[in-house]
N, C-alpha and C positions, 0 to 999 in steps of 0.2 A: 923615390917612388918605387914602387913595387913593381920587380920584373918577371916573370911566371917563368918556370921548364916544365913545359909538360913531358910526362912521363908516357910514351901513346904507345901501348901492347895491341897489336895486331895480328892478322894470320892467313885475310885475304883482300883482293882486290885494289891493288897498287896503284891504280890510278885514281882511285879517292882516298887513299892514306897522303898520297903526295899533293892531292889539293890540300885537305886536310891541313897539313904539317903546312906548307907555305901559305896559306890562308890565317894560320896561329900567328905564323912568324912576323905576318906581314903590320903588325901592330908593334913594333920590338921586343917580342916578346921570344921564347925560345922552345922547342920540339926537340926531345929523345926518342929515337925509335926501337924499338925492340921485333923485330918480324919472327912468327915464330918461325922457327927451322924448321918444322914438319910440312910448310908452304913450299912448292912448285921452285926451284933454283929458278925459272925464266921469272916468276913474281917477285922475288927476291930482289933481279939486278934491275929489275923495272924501278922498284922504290930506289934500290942506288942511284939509276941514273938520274929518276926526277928529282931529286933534292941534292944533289951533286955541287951546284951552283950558288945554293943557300949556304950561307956562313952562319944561320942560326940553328939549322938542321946540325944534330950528330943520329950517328948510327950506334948502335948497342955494340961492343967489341965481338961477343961472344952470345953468337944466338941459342936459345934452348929448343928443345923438343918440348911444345906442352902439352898437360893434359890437364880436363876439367880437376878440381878441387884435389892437385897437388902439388905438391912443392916446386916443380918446375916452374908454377904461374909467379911464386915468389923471387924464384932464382935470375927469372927473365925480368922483371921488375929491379932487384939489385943492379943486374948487368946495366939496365938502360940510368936507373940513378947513379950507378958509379961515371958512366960516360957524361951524364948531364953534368955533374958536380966539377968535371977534371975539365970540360967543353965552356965552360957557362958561369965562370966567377964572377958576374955582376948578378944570377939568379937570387932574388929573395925569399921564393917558392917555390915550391913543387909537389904540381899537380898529376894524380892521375885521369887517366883518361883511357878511354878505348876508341877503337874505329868508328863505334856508333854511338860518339859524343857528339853535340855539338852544343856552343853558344847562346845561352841565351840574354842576354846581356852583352854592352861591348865593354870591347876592352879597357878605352878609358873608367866604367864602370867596375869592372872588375879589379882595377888597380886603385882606384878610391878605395873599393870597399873591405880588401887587404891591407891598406896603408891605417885605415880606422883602427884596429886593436893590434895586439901581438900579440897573436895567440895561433894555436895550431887548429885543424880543421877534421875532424877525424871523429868517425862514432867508437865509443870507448867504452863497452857497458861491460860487470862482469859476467865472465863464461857462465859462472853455475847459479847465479840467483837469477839472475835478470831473465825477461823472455825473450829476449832477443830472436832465439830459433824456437819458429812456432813449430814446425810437425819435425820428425825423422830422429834420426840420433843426435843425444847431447852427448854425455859426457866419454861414450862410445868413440867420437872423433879425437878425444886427447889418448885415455888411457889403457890404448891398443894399438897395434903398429898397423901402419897403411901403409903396404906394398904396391896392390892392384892397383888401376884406376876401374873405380867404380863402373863408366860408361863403356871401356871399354871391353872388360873382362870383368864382368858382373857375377859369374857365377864363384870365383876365382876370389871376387873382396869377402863376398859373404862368406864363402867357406874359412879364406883364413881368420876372420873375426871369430866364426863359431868355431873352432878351433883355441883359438886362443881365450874364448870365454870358457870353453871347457875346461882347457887346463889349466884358468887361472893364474894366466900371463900378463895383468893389470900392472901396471908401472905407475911410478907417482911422477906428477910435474916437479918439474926443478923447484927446491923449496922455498929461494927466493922471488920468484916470479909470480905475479899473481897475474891469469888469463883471460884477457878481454878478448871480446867480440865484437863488431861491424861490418858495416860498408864499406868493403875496398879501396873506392871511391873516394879518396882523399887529397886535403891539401896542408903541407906540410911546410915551416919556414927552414931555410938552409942552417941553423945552429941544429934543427934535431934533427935533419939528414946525417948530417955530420957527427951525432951523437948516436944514432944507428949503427954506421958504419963501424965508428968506432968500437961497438959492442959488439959487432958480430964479428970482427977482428980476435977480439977477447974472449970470446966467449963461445968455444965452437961445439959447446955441448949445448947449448941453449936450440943453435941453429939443428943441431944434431935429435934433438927430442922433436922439433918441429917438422922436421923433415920428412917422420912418418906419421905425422898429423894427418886429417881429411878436412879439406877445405881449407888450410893456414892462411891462403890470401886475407881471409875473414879474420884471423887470430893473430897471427906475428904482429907485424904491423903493427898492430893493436894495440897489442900486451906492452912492444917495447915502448912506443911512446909515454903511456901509463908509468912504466916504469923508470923513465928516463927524462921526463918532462914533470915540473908541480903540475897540480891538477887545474890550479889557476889561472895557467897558461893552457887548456886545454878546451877549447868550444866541441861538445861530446855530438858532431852533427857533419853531415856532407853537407858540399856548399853544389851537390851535382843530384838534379832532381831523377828519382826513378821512380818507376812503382812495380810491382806484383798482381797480377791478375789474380782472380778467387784461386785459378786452379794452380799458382804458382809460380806462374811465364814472367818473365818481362813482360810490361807492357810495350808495345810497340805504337810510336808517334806517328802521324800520316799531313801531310799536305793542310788539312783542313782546322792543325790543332798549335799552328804560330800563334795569335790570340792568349791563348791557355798557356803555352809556354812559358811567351816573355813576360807575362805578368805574374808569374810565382817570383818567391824569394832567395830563387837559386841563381849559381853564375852557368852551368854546362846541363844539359840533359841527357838523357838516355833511356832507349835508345832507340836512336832516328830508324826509322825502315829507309833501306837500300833505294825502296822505288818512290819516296820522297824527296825527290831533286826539286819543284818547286820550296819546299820546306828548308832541304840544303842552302839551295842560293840565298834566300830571305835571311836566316839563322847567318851563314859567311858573312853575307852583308855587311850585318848587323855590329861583328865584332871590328870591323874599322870603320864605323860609321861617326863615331865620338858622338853616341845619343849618353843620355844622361839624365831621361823623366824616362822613368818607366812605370807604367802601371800597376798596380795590386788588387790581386782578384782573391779570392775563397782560398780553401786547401784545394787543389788542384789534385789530388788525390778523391776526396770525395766528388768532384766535379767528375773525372775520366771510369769510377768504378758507377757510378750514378746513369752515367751515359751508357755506359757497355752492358751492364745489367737490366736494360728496358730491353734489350732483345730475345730475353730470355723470359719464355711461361711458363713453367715448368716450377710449380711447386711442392713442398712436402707437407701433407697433409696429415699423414699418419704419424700419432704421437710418439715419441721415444719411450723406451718401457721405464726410464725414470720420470718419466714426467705421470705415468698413471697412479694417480691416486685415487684416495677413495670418492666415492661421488658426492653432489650437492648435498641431493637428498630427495625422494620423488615428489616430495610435498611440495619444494619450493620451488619459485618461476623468479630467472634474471632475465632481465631486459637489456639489452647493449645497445648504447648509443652509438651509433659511428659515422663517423663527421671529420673532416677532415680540418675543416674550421674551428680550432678547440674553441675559440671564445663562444661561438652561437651552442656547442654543446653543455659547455660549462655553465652558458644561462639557462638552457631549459632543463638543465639539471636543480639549477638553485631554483628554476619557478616550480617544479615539483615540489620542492623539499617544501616551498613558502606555503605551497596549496596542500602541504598535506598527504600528496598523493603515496608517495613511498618513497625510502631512503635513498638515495642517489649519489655514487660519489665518482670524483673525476676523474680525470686518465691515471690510473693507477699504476696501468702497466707499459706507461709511454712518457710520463715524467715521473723525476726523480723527487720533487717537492709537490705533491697531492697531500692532502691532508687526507691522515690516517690516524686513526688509534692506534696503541702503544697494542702490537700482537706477541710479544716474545718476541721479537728479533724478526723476524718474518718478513716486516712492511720498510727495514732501512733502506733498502736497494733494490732498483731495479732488477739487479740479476735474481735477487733472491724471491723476491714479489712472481718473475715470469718461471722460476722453475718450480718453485712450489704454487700456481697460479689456484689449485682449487682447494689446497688447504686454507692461503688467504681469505680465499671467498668464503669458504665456511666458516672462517672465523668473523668476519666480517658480517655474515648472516646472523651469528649468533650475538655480537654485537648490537646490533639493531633489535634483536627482541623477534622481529617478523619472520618471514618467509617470501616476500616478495621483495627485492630492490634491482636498480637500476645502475651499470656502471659505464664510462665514456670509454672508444676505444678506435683508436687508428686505425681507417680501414686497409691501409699497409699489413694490418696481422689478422689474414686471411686464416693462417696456420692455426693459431690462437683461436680464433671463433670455430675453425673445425672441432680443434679439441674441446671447446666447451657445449658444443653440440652433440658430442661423443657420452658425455654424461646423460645419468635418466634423469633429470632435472629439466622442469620447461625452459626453452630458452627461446626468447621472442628478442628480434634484431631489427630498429629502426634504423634507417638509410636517411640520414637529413641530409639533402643534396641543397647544395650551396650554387651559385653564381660566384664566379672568377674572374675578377678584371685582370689588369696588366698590373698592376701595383702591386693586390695580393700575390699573387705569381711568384713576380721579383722580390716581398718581400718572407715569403718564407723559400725562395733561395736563399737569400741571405741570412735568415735562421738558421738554415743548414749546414750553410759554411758552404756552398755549390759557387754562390760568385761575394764578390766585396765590393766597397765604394766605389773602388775606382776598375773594376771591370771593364771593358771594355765596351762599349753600345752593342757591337757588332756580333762581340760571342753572346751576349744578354738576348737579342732578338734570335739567335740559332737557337739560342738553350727554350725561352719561355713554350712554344711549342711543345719540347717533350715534356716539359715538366707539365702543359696542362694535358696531353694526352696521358701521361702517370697516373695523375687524380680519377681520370676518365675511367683507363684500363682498372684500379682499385675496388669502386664503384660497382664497375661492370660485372669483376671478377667475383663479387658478391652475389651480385643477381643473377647469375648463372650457376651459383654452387651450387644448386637446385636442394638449398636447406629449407625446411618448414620456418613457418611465421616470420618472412622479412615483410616488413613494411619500408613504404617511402613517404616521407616529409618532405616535398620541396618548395623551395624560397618562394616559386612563381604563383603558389596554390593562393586560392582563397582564404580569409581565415576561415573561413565553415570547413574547406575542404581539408585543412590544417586540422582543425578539432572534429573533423570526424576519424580521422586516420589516429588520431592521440586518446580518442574514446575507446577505439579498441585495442590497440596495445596497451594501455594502461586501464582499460577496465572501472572506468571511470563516468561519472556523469557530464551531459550535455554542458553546462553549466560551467562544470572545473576541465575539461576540457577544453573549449571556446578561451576561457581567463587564462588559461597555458598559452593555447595559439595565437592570443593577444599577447604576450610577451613583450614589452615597451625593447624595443630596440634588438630586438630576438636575433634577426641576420643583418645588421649592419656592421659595419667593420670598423 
């Protein structure tokens, strides 16, 4: 059976490293400590003394000074796996971890789901293709020396980069290495600890290039596995759930987001906020509780940015200068559907198209499979469809022959109807406002990947509210833009009251209007 060493890098608060750490243990399982040395000497002998008594506790021999994204975070990380490996010869793994991990899953779970393959746990992708790092410097972190720390003497890293970009001080990576990237956050079986070790015994130029890397906790690691493990043996993923906020943060878990936790497909998460002690104890619990049905809910990513993102109003309205193209045309007039119910849009689109009225076509710019004509390359992809949005449309105009047609459109892309109100071109925008049970709700959450089968009732009754206040706010946010010719269709109207509002945005007679607003089965679901 599988025996865990956590690997646990810290640097304050010694009375919850040492629950912590005897809290890991207390399942037979084993804790390295690593404290950084830049921590208070009285914090320090606080964690010696509370894990003092534990025979699964070891202490790192030799503590480092860290600093954010340098070689220290690795050198401190070494220290504490050399003490786990020399401490701990029944370990089959080893995990890292920080202060503000915890469990979500217990440990019988955890050691099942280790003992299922043998393979390593680690995100492995390459440095220079892959996108791994979305904004800042890429290949800047390898092939230039990192003396400063960036946080702390900032004027200090950038001078000596510009400096050294001046003079054309670029070094090349060791020729046999090729440089992966990840998530720190890994978990590793004891044959490639020991195949690590080994290597950086041997190989002191390899550790010597890395050393003035920026950020290497993200690279070493990385690379050597890659290079020192087949790739067969290798699951390219953390098994320790995090996320990123828009503006880059860790996300921070709170009290109210156990539910959400233990139901992803992770064993450890991060990272817990400090003033989360009811979330602490439940999570601790948990890891010696010998449960073994645990729930599975949606990405749990899209569920936590979905949440956090409704408290923000604040849109961009103004187009980007690549996005202005030429215009419709003054001649011609588009009608936008926006409905958040695609199916009731997509029928009163085909009941236009049957009566005649003008050419109509689906969410274009909201799925990926809308049937489109062949435009040059134009209509494959969403991404290409929304950047080039009014070329499309002209071509699509001219398509049809006309000047009048009608397209469907999520009222999520408020941005998107600014811009196409920004053109001299009519643009006339019906609002079909729908009724929303509990079923709909839940199940375009689950469209979205927000929750899954086995979700929880509990986080499903907290979520359905924001998600129908969302639809609400979308809606709203329209009828307030204070743009010319919105119209409203809603579900409760009469048909008369239905084909008079359809009469004048589509400029139509009594007659073909009314046969629209009869629509056999228009808003049922």
């Amino acid at each position: 059976m599988a025996k865990i060493a956590f690997i646990l890098l810290c640097h304050k608060d010694p009375e919850a490293i040492v629950r912590q750490a005897n809290g890991l243990t207390a399942a037979g399982d084993y804790v390295a400590i690593h404290f950084d040395a830049r921590a208070p000497n009285e914090a320090w002998q606080a964690v010696r003394r509370g894990v003092a008594g534990n025979p699964n506790v070891v202490l790192a021999g030799k503590r480092v000074k860290c600093g954010w994204g340098q070689w220290s975070l690795v050198r401190a990380t070494l220290a504490a796996v050399r003490a786990a490996v020399d401490a701990f010869p029944r370990a089959t793994h080893f995990y890292m971890i920080s202060g503000d991990c915890r469990p979500i899953k217990s440990a019988d779970q955890a050691h099942a789901f280790l003992d299922r393959r043998d393979v390593d746990y680690i995100e492995s992708f390459d440095f220079f293709t892959s996108d791994w790092i979305k904004t800042g410097m890429k290949e800047d972190r390898l092939i230039f020396r990192h003396v400063f720390n960036e946080r702390d003497h900032k004027r200090l890293f950038y001078w000596s980069l510009e400096v050294q970009r001046k003079l054309g001080l670029q070094r090349e990576v060791p020729a046999d290495i090729d440089v992966m990237i990840g998530s720190q956050w890994w978990c590793l079986r004891r044959e490639t600890i020991d195949r690590i070790l080994t290597f950086c015994r041997a190989r002191p130029d390899v550790l010597r290039f890395f050393s003035t890397t920026w950020i290497p906790d993200e690279t070493f690691f990385q690379t050597l596995v890659r290079h020192l493990v087949p790739r067969d043996q290798i699951d390219p993923r953390t098994l320790t759930f995090l996320m990123f906020t828009d503006y880059g943060m860790p996300a921070t878990f709170y009290n109210d987001h156990y539910d959400l936790l233990i139901s992803q497909e992770f064993l450890f998460a991060r990272k817990i906020s400090p003033e989360a002690a009811s979330l602490k104890d439940r999570l601790e619990a948990l890891w010696t509780s010998g449960a073994r049905d645990f729930p599975s809910a949606g990405d749990g990513r899209k569920l936590f940015s979905f949440l956090t993102q409704r408290g923000r109003t604040g849109r961009r309205f103004a187009p980007r200068f690549w996005e202005r193209e030429g215009t419709l045309g003054r001649e011609r007039e588009l009608i936008v559907l926006v409905c958040k119910k695609y199916h009731v849009a997509k029928r009163l689109a085909q009941s236009l198209r049957d009566h005649d009225v003008l050419p109509a076509v689906d969410y274009l710019f909201d799925e990926d499979d809308t049937d489109l004509p062949n435009l040059g390359g134009i209509e494959t992809t969403l991404a290409k469809r929304q950047r080039h949005r009014r070329a499309l449309l002209r071509m699509l105009f001219r398509q049809t022959g006309g000047d009048r047609m009608a397209i469907c459109l999520d009222p999520v892309n408020l941005d998107l109807l600014h811009d196409l109100y920004g053109d001299r071109t009519t643009i006339r925008t019906l609002l079909i406002e729908c009724d929303f049970d509990e079923a709909y709700l839940e199940g375009h959450a689950k469209r979205i990947g927000l929750i899954g089968d086995q979700t929880p009732r509990a986080t499903i009754d907290l979520l359905m509210p924001t998600v129908a206040q969302d639809f609400a706010y979308e809606t709203l946010a329209i009828r307030e833009a204070d743009l010319p010719y919105i119209y409203r269709l809603r579900q409760q109207d009469t048909a008369e009251a239905k084909a008079n509002v359809l009469a004048q945005v589509f400029a139509t007679g009594p007659e073909t209007a009314l046969a629209v607003a009869d629509t056999p089965h228009l808003f049922d679901d």
